[in-house]
N, C-alpha and C positions, 0 to 999 in steps of 0.2 A: 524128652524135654522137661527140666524142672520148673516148675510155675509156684506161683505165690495164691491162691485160693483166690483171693479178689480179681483176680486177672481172668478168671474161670472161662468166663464168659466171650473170652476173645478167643478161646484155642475150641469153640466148640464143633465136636466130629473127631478132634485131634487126640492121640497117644503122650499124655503129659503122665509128669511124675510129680506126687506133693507127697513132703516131708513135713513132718507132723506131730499133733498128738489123737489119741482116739478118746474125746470125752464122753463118749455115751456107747454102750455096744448091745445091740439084741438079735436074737439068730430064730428064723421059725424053723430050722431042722435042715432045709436045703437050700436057704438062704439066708445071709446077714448081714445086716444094715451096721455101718462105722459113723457114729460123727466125729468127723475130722476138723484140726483148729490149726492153724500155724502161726496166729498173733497177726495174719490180714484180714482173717475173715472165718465162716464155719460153711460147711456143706458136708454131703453125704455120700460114702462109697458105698455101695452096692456090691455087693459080692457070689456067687453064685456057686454053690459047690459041683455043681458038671464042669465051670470054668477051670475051676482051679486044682491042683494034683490035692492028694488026700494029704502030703506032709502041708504043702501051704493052710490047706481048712483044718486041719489040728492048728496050726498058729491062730487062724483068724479065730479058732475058737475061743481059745487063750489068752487072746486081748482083753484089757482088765480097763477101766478108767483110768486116763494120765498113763497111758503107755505109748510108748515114741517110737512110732512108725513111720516106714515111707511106702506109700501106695502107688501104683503104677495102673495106667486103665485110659479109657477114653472117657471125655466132656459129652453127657449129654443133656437135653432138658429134663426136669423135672415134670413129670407130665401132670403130676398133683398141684403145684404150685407154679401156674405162666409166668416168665423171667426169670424164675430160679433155676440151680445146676444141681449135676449130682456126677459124678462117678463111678463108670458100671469100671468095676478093678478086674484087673485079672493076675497084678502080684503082689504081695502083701509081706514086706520081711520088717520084723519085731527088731528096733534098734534096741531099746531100752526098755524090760518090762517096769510094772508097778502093783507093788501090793495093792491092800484093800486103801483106798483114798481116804483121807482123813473128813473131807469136808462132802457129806452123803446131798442127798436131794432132799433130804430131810431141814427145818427149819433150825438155824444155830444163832445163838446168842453174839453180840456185837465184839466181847472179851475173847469170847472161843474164835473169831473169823478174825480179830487181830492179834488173836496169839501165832495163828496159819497164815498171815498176810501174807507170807514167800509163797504160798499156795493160793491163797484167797484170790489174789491179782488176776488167776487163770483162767476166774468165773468171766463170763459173757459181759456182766456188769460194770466191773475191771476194767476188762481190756477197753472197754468203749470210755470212759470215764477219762484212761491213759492216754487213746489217741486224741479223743479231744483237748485232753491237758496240750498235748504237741503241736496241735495245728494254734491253738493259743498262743504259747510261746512262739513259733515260727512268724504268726502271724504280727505280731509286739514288734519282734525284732523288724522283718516286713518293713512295719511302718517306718519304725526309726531310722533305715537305712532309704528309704526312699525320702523322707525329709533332711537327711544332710546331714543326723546326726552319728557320730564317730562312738564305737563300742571303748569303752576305756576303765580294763576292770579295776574294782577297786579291792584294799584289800579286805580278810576277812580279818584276821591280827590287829587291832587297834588300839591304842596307848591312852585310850579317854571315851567319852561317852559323848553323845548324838542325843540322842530325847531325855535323856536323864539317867542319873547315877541307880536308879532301883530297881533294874531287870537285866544286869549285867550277868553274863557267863566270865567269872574271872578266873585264868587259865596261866600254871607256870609255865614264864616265860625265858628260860635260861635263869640266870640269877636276877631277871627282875621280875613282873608281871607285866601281864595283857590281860586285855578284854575282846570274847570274840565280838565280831561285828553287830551294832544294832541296826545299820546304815551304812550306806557307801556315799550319802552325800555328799557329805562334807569334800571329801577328796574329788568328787566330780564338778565342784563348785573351782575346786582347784585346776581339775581337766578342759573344762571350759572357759575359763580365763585364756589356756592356750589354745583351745581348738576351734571355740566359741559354740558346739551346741556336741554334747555328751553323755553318755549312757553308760551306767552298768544292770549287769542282770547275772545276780547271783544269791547263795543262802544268807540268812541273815538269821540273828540270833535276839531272844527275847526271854529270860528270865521271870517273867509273870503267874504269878499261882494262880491260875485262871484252869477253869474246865469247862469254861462256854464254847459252844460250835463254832465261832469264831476264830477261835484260838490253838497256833498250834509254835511249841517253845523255837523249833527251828523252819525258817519257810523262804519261799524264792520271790524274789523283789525285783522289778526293769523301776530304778531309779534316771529320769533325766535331768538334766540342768540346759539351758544354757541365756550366755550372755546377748543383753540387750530385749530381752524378753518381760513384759512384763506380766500382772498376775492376770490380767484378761488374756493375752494371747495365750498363758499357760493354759488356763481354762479351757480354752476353745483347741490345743492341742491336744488333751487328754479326750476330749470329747469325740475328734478324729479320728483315735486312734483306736475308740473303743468302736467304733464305726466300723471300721477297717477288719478288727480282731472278727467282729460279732458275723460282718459279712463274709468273711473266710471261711469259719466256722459252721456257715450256714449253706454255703458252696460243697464244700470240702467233707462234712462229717453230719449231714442227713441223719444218714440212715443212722450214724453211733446214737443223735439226739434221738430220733424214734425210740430205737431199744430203751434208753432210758426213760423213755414215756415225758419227755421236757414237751413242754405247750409251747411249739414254734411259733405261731403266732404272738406268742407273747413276744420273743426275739426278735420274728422280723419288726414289729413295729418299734424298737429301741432302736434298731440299725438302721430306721429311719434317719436317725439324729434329733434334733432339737431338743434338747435337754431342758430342763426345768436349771433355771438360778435363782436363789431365793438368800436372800440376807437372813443372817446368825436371827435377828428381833424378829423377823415375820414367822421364821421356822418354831420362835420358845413361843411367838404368840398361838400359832395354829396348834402346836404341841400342847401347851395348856387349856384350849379349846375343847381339845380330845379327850382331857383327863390325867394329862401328864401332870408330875409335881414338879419340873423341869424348874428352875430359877432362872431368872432375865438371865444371868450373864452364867449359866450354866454350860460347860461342855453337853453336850448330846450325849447319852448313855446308849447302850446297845438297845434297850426296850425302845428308846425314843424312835432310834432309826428305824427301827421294824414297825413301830405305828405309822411312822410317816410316809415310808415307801410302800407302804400297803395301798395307802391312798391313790400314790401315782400310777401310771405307767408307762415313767420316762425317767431314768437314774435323776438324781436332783445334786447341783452341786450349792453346798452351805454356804456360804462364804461371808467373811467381816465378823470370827469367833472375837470375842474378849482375849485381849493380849496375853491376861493372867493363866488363862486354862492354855495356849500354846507353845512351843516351842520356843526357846531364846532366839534362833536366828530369825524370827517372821520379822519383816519390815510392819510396821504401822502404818496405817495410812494416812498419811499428811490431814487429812481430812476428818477423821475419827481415830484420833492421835489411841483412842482407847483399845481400838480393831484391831487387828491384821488382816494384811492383803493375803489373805488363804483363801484355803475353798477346800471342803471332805467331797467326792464324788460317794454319794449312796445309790446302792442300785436298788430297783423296783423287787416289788412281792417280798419284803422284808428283810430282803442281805445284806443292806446297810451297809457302813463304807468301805471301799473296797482301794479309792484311790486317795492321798493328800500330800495339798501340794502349796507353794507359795510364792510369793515374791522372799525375795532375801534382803536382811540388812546389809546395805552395799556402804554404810557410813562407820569410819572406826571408831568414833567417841559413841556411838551408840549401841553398837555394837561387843564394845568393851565395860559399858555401863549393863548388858543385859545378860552376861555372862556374870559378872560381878553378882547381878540379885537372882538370878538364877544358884548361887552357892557352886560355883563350878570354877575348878581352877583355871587360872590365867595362863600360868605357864604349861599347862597342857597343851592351851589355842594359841600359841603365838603363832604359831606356822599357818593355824586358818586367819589369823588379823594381817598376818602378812599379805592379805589376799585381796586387804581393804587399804592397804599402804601402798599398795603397787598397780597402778591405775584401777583401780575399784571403777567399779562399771552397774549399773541395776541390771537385775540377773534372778531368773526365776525356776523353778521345778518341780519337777513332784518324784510320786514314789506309790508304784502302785502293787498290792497284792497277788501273786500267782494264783495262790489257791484258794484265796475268797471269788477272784475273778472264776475259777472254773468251780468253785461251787454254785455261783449263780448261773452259770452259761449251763452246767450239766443240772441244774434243779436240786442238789445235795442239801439232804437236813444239815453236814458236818461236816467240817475240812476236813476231817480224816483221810477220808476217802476219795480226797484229789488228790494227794502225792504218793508215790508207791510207797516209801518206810515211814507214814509220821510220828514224830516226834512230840509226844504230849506231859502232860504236870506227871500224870503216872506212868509212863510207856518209853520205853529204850529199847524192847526187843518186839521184833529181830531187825 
């Protein structure tokens, strides 16, 4: 019977087979220890040379690191470590040998382990980093489908710009030009006019010469919209949702967060809930308290958010930025005509923002006057003002980070090392 490693524990006594690799091999003469990996989990075959003919222990001798095998033997326990398993084998055939491994047990430079990522990924650290990325997403999606909202992708091909004309990837397009995506909002703003509550979740593109740990040029985004929503209940969904993700996570991939040595405790009390809300003025005022050089009507910088969420330990959402440092479609708030109805979710021990999101200008003369002072062409958006001409409705969203999100869930100095190939200022391969 073929089994998957994590299953181990269910076939024990029993004759399974695991297909594999061998990451570690050492032999004391008449017997040799395999650590075996198959991308569910790691454990140990045990091999015995009276068990096995003299041609199989020439193979098992021969096993190198990263050779691809499939082992055959019974589950038993580990008598060294209570709950764990091991593998007493008794057949051993070499699918795929491997020379000498590029990546030793010796300590390697960050350039050297991203120039080997197609290999690096295989380390222990890796794979746990990877399955947590998945229960994340899974768990995102999860939410959105149990709250009613409809997946509706949007495209990556765009004929105009979302946050602004200076971090475009611009791309020939038959005999015109595009731009890859900065955002899928826009279009979901449009999705939700007919669905009324919608989602995508896909790469998104970012032109910025940045080489902050923050920052990587291409990265994955679950953008929502929908109609009749305003910027509190946005708030209070994003908040849900991270609730949702964090408890999955925390259900689901244990043991990944141990390996990586993440302080659960810090986790379970965010999946508590009850978020911190703090207005744009009280956030420059505490920030200037600190020793920030922050300006009243100052965007938050990356240094700010890391002083301020050090503080916490409950994500904080900002909200009521200065109209001038946000987006053209933020709605103002009737009230502090100056504001927007936004909000940045920052998360705790210094990851800073991860999620933003807002109320929309649902009004077409206002909407066409902030396009206008934003320097952005009109006949690019006539098809998004259409949107305001044909029962406009107040209508709110956000847009949140894949792998800002799982470097703070996995404890990550660097988004690097949440997505298998990233994409950075200096990095295209592999």
């Amino acid at each position: 019977m073929v089994i998957e490693i994590k299953d181990a524990a269910e076939h024990l006594g029993k004759e399974v087979e695991i297909r594999g690799w061998s990451f570690n091999v050492r032999s004391s003469g008449s017997i040799a220890f395999v650590q075996l990996r198959d991308g569910s989990g790691r454990f140990q075959a045990v091999i015995v040379k009276n068990d096995v003919s003299p041609e199989m222990w020439e193979t098992v001798k021969a096993l190198t690191i990263e050779s691809s095998v499939i082992v055959a033997g019974m589950v038993k326990e580990d008598g060294r470590h209570p709950g764990t398993y091991e593998l007493q084998a008794k057949e051993v055939t070499l699918v795929g040998g491997s020379p000498e491994f590029p990546i030793g047990k010796k300590e390697h430079g960050v350039d050297f382990l991203m120039d080997q990522r197609h290999l690096w990924l295989r380390s222990s650290r890796q794979e746990a980093v990877l399955r947590v990325r998945d229960d994340i997403e899974y768990g995102m999606r999860e939410f959105m489908k149990e709250r009613g909202f409809i997946l509706c992708d949007s495209p990556i091909f765009t004929p105009n710009a979302v946050e602004g004309t200076g971090d475009l990837f611009e791309v020939k397009y038959f005999d015109d030009k595009a731009y890859l995506s900065q955002s899928g909002q826009l279009y979901q703003e449009a999705t939700s006019a007919a669905l009324g509550k919608t989602y995508c979740f896909g790469p998104t593109f970012r032109s910025e010469k940045s080489k902050t740990r923050r920052h990587l040029t291409e990265f994955w985004m679950l953008e929502a919209e929908a109609s009749y929503m305003d910027w509190e209940q946005n708030i209070q969904l994003q908040e849900d949702m991270v609730v949702h993700v964090l408890k999955r996570v925390l259900r689901e991939r244990r043991k990944d967060l141990e390996l990586l040595e993440r302080n659960i405790p810090v986790l379970e009390k965010v999946a508590e809930g009850g978020f911190i809300r703090m207005h744009h003025v009280d956030a420059v005022k505490e920030l200037q308290a600190m020793g920030s050089d922050i300006k009243d009507r100052d965007d938050l910088g990356a240094d700010d958010e890391t002083i301020l969420t050090k503080k916490y330990d409950k994500p904080i959402f900002i909200h009521h930025y200065p109209i001038e440092v946000k987006a053209f479609y933020m709605k103002p708030d009737p009230d502090e005509p100056d504001r927007a109805l936004n909000a940045d979710m920052l998360a705790p021990e210094g990851y800073g923002e991860v999620i933003g999101g807002s109320q929309r200008i649902d009004d077409l003369a206002l909407l066409e006057r902030r396009i206008a002072e934003h320097g952005l062409p009109k006949s690019a958006f006539e098809w998004y003002l259409d949107l305001r001409r044909y029962g406009s409705v107040p209508h709110s969203g956000f847009g949140i980070g894949l792998e800002r999100t799982v470097a703070w869930i996995c404890g990550l100095e660097h988004v690097r090392e949440t997505i298998p190939f990233p994409r950075l200022l200096n990095r295209l391969h592999p």
